[in-house]
N, C-alpha and C positions, 0 to 999 in steps of 0.2 A: 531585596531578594527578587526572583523571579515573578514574571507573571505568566502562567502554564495556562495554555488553552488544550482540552483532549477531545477530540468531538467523533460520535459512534452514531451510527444510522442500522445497526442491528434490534436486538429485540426491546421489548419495555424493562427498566431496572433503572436502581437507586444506589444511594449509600447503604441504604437500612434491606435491602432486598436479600444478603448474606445472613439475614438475621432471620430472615423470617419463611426462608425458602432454601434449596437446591438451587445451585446457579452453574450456568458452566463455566469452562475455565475461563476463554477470554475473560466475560465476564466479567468474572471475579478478580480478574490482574487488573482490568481496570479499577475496581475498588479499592484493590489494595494497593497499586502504585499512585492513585491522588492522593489517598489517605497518607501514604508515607513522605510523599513532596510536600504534601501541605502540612504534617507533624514538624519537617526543617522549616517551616516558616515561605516558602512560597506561595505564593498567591494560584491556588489551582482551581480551573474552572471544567465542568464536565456539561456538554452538549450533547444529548442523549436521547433516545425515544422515553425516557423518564414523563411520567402524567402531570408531573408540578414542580414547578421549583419547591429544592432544597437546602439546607445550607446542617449539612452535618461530618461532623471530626472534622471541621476545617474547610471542607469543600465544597464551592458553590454547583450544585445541579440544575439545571433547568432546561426544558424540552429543545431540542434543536430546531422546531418549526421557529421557533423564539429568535431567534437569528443568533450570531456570534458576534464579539466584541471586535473594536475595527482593528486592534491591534494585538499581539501577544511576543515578548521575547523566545516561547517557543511555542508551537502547535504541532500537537499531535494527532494527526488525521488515522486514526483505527480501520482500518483492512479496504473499505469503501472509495471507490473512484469515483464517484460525485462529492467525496472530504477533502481530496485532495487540494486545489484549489480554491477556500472557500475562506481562507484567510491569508489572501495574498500580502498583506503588508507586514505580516510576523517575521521575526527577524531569520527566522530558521523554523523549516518544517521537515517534521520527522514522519515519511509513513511508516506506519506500524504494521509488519505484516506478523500473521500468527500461522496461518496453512500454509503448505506446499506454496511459494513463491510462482513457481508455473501459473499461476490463474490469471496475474497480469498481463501476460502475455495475450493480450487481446488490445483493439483500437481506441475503446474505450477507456482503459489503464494507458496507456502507450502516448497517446496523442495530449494527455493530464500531464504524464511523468517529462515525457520531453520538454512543454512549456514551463514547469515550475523545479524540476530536477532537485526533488527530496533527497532528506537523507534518508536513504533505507534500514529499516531496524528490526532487526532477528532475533529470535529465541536460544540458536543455539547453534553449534557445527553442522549438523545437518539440515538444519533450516536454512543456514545462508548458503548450501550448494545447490537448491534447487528454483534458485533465479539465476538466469539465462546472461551472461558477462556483457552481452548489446546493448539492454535493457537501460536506457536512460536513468540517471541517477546522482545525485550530488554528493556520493561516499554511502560505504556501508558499515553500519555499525552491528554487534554483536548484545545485546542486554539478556540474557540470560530472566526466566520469571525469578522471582524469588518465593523461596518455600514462606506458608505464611507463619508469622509467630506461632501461632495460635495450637499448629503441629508441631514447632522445633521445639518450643516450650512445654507441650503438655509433659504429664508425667508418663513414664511407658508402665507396661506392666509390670508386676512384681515377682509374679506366676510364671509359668509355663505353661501358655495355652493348650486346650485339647485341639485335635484335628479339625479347625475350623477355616476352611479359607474363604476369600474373601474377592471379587470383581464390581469395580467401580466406577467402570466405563459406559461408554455408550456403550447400547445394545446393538448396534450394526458393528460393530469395531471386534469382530469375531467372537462375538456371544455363542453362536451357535456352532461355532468351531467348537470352544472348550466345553459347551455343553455335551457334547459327545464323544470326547476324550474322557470329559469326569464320568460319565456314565458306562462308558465301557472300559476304559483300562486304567483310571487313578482310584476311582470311590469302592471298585470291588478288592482294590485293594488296602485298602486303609479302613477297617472293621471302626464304624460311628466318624467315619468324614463326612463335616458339610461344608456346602458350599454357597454361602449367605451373598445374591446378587444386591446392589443398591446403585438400580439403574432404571432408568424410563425416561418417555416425552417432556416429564413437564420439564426437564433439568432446561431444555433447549428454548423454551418459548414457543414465539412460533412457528421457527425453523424444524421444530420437535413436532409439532401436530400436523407439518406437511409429510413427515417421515413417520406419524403415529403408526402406519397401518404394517407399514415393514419391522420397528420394531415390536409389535403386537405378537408378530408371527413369530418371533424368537422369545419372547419372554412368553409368551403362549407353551411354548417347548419344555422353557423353566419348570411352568406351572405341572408340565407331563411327568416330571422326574422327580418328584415330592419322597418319594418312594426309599428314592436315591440319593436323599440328605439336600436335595438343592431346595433352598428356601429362595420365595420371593421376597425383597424389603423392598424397592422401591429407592427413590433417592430422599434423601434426608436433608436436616439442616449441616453444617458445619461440623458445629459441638456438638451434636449424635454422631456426628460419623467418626471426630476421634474418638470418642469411647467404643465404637463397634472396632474401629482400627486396632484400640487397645487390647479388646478381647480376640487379635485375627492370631492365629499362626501363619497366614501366609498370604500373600494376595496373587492371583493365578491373574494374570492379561497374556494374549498374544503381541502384545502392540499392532502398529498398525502404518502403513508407511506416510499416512496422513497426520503421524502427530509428530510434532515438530520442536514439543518440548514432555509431553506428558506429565502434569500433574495432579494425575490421580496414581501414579508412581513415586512421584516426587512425596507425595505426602505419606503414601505407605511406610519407604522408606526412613523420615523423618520420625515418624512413632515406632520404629526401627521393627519394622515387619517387613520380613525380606519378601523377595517377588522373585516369581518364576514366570521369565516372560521368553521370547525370540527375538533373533535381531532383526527389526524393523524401524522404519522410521531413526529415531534420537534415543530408542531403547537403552541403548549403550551409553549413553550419557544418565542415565539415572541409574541404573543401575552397575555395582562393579560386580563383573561377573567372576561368581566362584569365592566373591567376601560378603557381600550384602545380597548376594541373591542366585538369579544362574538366567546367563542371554542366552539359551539356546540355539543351537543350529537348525536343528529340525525337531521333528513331533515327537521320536523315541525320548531324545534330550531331553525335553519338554516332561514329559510323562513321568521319566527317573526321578529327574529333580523336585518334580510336583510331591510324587509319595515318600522319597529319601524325607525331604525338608518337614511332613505331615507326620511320619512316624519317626526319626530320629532323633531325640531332645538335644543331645550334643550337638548338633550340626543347629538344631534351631538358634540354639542357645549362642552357638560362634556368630551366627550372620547376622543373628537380633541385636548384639552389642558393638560388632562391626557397624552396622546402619547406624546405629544412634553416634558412633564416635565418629564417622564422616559424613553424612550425609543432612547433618545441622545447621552447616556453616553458612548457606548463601541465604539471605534474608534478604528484604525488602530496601534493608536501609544499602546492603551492595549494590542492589537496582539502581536505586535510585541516585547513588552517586555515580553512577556510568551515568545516567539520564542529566546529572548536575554537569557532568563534563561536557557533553555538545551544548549546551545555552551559550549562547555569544554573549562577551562581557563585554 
């Protein structure tokens, strides 16, 4: 089998870090894609801002100051253009972009990509249109995340939720948008709607506590509206959040033209809790609109859909069991054999 090198120069994390905390997404696709390469039997290695080596479900961790192995059949350099180049002898190297593709567009990316011409690897349709066609590159590929077991499997509810909905985003990523949507024109209409946030800094690291003070000021707002059914939670582990997922009727996001897969939709959807989102970003890829949920055009859209879906059980009841019959399917182990196909044999 393979030998997989993935190396991340982002925040501190682990195998065991999903366990024990709120992670975000990258993240967490990196968790779950070694974990799934290394469950086929590859030899998967993660170089990381991680405090020690580790070696769990299969995968060896250990800090990137540590250096990398001299060689890998493939290397996966994560978002960072000081990764790129860092294990020139591996047979094929894949950067991994996760954001808006645009960011490479700088000397820094550009004069890496020219000299080692990766293979570029995207989240999804709208991810791979926002890299520029000039853009140095050795092919691009498509991996889609995969939803994690953990939601496609769980059990959904058995009920019919009360008017509970639910935002699992960052708090910059139009928090404070729908905080004043739900306060003026969804929650006065839906008599006992809440709207339970589980969101904050810590989710981010330290990229979170450079942005603490902006989202302060929006969940500071949250904290205004108590009144008005919006509850603070905070971000959670994993397995708290599919059980609050369990308990949602509905999860309210704008999207945002910065996400490029969204899986804090992806998972909604999976526990078959429909979303009322707008078309932004890859929105339209998690969500089908008008069966598992509604991509609105604009904010009235927005608003119908929000209270229709909170107060009409029939209607929850259609898009709750639509979600669960399509939005199951793409798991870790499809990832990962898109990711089995570029290894050079």
């Amino acid at each position: 089998m393979a030998r997989i090198v993935i190396a991340d120069d982002g925040i501190e994390f682990d195998g065991k870090t999903p366990e024990q905390r709120a992670l975000g997404g990258v993240e967490s696709t990196i968790v779950s894609m070694s974990e799934e390469l290394a469950s086929r039997g590859h030899k998967v290695l993660v170089r990381n801002m991680c405090k020690a080596p580790l070696v769990y479900k299969g995968v060896d961790w250990a800090p990137l100051k540590n250096g990398l192995p001299d060689t890998a059949d493939l290397y996966i350099a994560n978002r960072g253009d000081k990764l790129i180049n860092l294990l020139p002898k591996a047979k094929r190297t894949l950067f991994w972009t996760h954001n808006p593709a645009g960011y490479t567009v700088k000397w820094r990316y550009i004069s890496k990509l020219w000299w080692r011409k990766p293979l570029f690897g995207f989240i999804g349709e709208y991810h791979a249109k926002t890299l520029p066609k000039w853009v140095p590159e050795g092919g691009r590929v498509i991996i889609p995340y995969g939803i994690p077991d953990a939601f496609r499997t769980a059990e959904p509810t058995k009920e019919t939720p009360p008017p509970r909905a639910v935002f699992t985003s960052n708090p910059l990523r139009s928090l404070d948008w729908l905080l004043e949507l739900w306060a003026e024109r969804i929650q006065p209409n839906v008599p006992g709607a809440e709207l339970h946030i589980f969101s904050g800094h810590q989710t981010y690291g330290s990229v979170g506590d450079d942005k603490a003070q902006a989202m302060k000021t929006v969940l500071d707002r949250a904290e205004e509206l108590k009144d008005q059914g919006v509850i603070l939670r905070g971000p959670v582990p994993k397995a708290q959040l599919i059980d609050e997922l369990r308990a949602a009727r509905a999860m309210l996001y704008r999207s945002d033209l910065n996400e490029t897969f969204c899986l804090a939709l992806g998972e909604a959807q999976a526990m078959g809790v429909p979303c009322v989102t707008q078309d932004f970003g890859s929105a339209y890829e998690r969500v089908i609109d008008g069966e598992t949920g509604t991509v609105a055009p604009d904010d009235d859209t927005f608003v119908k859909a929000a209270i229709d879906l909170l107060k009409n059980d029939d209607l929850w009841h259609k898009q709750h069991l639509a979600a669960l019959d399509n939005q199951r399917k793409w798991s870790w182990a499809e990832a990962a054999q898109l990711v089995e196909g570029i290894i050079p044999q």
